[in-house]
N, C-alpha and C positions, 0 to 999 in steps of 0.2 A: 516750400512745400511742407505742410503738414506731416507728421509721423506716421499717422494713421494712412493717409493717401498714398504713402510709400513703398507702404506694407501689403494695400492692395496690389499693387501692379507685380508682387512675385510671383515669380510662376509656382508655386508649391501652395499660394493662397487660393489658386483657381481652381472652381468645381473639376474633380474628375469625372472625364465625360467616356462611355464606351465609343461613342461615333468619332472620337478622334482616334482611333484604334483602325489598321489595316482592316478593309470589310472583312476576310477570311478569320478573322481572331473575334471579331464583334459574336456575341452565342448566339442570336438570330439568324444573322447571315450564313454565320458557321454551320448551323442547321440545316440550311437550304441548300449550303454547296459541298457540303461534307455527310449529311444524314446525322439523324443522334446521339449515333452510337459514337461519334467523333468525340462528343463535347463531354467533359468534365462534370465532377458531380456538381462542385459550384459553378458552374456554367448554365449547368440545368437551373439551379436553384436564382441564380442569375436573371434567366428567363422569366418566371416564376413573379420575383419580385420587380422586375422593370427599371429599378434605380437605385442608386448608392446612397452616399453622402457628398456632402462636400470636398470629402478629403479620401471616401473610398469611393470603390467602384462597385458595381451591382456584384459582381464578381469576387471583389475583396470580400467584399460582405458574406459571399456564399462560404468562402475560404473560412472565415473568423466563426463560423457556426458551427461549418464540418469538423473543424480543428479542439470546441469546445466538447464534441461530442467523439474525440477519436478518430474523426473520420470514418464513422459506421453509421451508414445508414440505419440501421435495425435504432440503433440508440437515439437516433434523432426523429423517428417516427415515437418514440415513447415522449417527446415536450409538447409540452402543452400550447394554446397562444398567448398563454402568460412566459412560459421560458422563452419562448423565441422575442416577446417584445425587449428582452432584456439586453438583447442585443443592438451594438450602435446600427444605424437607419431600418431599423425592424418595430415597424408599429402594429398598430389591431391588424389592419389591411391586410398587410404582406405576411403577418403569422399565418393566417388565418387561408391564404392562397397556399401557403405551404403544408400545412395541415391536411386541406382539402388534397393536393396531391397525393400525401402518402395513404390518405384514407382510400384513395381512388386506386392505388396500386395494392392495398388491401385486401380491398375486396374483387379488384380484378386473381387472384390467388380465390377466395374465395370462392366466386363464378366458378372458376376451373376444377374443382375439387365438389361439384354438384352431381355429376354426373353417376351413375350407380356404381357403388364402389362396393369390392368385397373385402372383409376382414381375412388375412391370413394368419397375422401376426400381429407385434405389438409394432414395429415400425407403420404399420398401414396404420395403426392409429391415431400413432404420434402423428402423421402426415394429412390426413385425411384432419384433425381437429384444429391443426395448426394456424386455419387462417383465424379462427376464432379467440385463440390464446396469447395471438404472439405479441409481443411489445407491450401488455396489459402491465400497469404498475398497483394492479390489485388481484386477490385472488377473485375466481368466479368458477362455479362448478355443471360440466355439464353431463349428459348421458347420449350414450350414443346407443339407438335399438336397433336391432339385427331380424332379419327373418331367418326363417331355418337354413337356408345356405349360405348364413353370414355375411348376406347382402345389407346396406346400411337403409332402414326403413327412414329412420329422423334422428336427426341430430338437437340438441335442447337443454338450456340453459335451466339450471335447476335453483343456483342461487348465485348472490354476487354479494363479496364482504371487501374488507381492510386489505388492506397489507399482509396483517397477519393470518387469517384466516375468513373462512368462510363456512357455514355452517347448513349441510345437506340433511332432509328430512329423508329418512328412506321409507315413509308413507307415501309421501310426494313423489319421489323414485319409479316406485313400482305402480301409481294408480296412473302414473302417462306412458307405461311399458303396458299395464292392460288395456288403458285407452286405444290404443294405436296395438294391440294384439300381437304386441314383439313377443321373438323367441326365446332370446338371451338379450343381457344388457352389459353397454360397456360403462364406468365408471371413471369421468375425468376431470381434473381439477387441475391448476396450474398455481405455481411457487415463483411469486416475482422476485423474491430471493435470489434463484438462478438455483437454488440447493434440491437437491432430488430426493434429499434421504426424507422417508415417511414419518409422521409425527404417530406419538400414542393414539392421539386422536384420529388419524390417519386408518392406523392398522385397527382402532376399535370399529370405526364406522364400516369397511370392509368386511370386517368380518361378523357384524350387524347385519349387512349386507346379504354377504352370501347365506347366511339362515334365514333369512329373509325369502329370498330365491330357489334356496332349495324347496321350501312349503308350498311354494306358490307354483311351481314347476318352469320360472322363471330364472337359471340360472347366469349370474355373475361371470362372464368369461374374462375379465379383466380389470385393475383401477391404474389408471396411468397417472406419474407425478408428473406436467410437462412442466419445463424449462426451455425457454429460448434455444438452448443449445444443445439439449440432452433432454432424456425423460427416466423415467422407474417405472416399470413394471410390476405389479404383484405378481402375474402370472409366471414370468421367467424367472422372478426370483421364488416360485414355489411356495409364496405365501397365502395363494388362493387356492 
């Protein structure tokens, strides 16, 4: 007998298959006889992509991606389908099935934050702009306008830059605040950094801003820094 013919017949040489797994542990079945809420996050992602490797399992797979990323979803909604192919049995296909998920659970979050919302404070802001911000590995700046009871009239992207920044016209600002006849306007941009603290540039535009608003009878109730995890207020810190 050949080397090589030898070497096939070990057991550690053959595909790993989920359908030799007890039904109850396979993530399909697992779904059916347990509900979602059962299965694992690479269980899910399992599902998702349909198959392994030779040597892993759809499952192992899900494991070796969660594990690159922490185990935080939030961090694995920020790769691209260039990160995820980089992974062993992860091609265009299955990036791209994964991707579309978490886009899908995106904007499900979005959907839900449509409804009319009133500004009370700065947390309704942070929460109410979040599904727009979150996981962005670039800055983008948008406005939120308010009617006179600080109900949210439109929410709107104003610009979209680098990493480092992104640069807001506040002619632009204000001519889609009189467009749309807002009362006051809120002022937000996000820091893929995860850093809260405001730039020079920051507090100059702000306060560009608010003189801006006070001539026009348009005033500035707020500029939020958001971060994934946290955000900065002007208002609470008194600097507006």
């Amino acid at each position: 007998m050949k080397d090589n013919e030898a070497t096939a017949t070990l057991p550690y040489a053959q595909p790993l298959n989920i359908k030799t797994w007890a039904e109850e542990d396979r993530p399909r079945e697992k779904l059916l006889l347990k509900g979602k809420a059962a299965l694992s996050d690479a269980e899910l992602i399992a599902i998702l992509i349909g198959s392994g490797t030779t040597k892993l399992t759809a499952v192992d797979v899900g494991k070796i991606i969660l594990s690159a990323v922490g185990n935080d979803l939030n961090e694995l909604a920020r790769l691209s389908v260039k990160d995820l192919t980089k992974h062993p049995g992860i091609g265009e296909a299955k990036a791209i099935s994964i991707v579309s998920a978490l886009e899908l659970g995106r904007r499900r979050k979005e959907t839900a934050a449509t409804a009319k919302t009133r500004i009370t404070c700065s947390t309704d802001i942070y929460n109410y702009i979040k599904p727009q911000l979150l996981d962005l590995p670039h800055e983008e700046f948008w406005i939120i306008l308010l009617n006179r009871a600080n109900v949210v009239m439109k929410k709107e992207s104003i610009s979209s830059g680098g990493v480092a920044g992104t640069v807001a016209d506040p002619k632009i600002i204000f001519k889609r605040a009189l467009e749309h006849l807002a009362s006051s306007v809120i002022l937000v941009h996000n820091h893929p950094s995860g850093n809260t603290k405001p730039s020079a540039a920051d507090i100059a535009l702000t306060k560009k801003a608010k003189e801006a608003g006070q001539f026009l009878d348009l005033p500035i109730l707020d500029h939020i820094i958001f971060t994934d995890n946290d955000y900065y207020s002007f208002a609470d810190e008194g600097i507006l």
